[in-house]
C-alpha positions in Angstrom: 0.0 0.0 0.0 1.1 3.3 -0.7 0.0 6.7 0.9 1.4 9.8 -1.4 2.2 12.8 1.5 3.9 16.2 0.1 6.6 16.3 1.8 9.9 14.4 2.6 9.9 15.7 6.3 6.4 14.6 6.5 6.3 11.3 4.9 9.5 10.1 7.2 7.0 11.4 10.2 4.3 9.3 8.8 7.0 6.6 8.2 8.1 6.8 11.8 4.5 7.1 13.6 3.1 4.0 11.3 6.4 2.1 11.9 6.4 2.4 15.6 2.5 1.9 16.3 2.6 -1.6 14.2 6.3 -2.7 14.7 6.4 -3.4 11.0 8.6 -1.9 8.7 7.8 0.9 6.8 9.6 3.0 3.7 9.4 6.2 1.9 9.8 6.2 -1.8 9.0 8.9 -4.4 5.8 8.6 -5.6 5.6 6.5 -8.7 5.4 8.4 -12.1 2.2 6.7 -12.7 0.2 8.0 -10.0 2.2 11.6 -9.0 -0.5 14.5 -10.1 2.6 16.8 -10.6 5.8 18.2 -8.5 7.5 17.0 -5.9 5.7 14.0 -4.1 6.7 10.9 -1.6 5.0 8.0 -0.6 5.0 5.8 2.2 4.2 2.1 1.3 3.6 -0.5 4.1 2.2 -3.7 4.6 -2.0 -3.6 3.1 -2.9 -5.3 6.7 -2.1 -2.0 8.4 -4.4 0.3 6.1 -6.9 1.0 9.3 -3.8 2.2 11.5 -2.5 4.3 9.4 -5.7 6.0 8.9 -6.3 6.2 12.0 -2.9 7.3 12.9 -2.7 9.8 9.9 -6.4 11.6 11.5 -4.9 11.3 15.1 -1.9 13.5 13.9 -3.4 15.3 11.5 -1.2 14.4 8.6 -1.8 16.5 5.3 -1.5 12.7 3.2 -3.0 13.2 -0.5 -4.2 9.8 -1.8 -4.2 5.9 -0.5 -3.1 3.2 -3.6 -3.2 -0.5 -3.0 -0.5 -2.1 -5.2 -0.8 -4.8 -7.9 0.9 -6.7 -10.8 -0.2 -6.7 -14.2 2.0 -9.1 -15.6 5.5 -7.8 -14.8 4.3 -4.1 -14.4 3.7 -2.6 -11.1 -0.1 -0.6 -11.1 -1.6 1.2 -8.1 -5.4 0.9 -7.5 -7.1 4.6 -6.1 -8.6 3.8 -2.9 -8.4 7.0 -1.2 
């Protein structure tokens, strides 16, 4: 799963905050060509099983996070579902 977040400073919060509520690990990554709506963007993917804490934890800290993507193959290309 991927959540896109503006910011580097931001997403490595998110990073940090989903990381240390789940004890799973977590990583930021630029947001995939496919999906960034323009400028500067980075994601934070992480495990799909932890969707409900991060949204939880993204309200509870009032995280500006743009879009939720669950990830996929399509053969051997990488696509990202909207499920914001």
């Amino acid at each position: 799963m991927l959540v896109t977040i503006g910011s580097m400073t931001t997403a490595e919060r998110l990073a940090r905050i989903i990381e240390r509520s789940t004890g799973n690990p977590v990583a930021v990554v630029h947001t995939p060509a496919s999906i960034n709506k323009g400028g500067c963007s980075y994601s934070v993917r992480f495990n799909d099983r932890y969707e409900n804490d991060a949204r939880r934890l993204i309200r509870e800290y009032n995280i500006p996070a743009k879009r939720f993507y669950r990830e996929g193959w399509n053969g051997a290309e990488r696509v990202y579902h909207d499920i914001s």
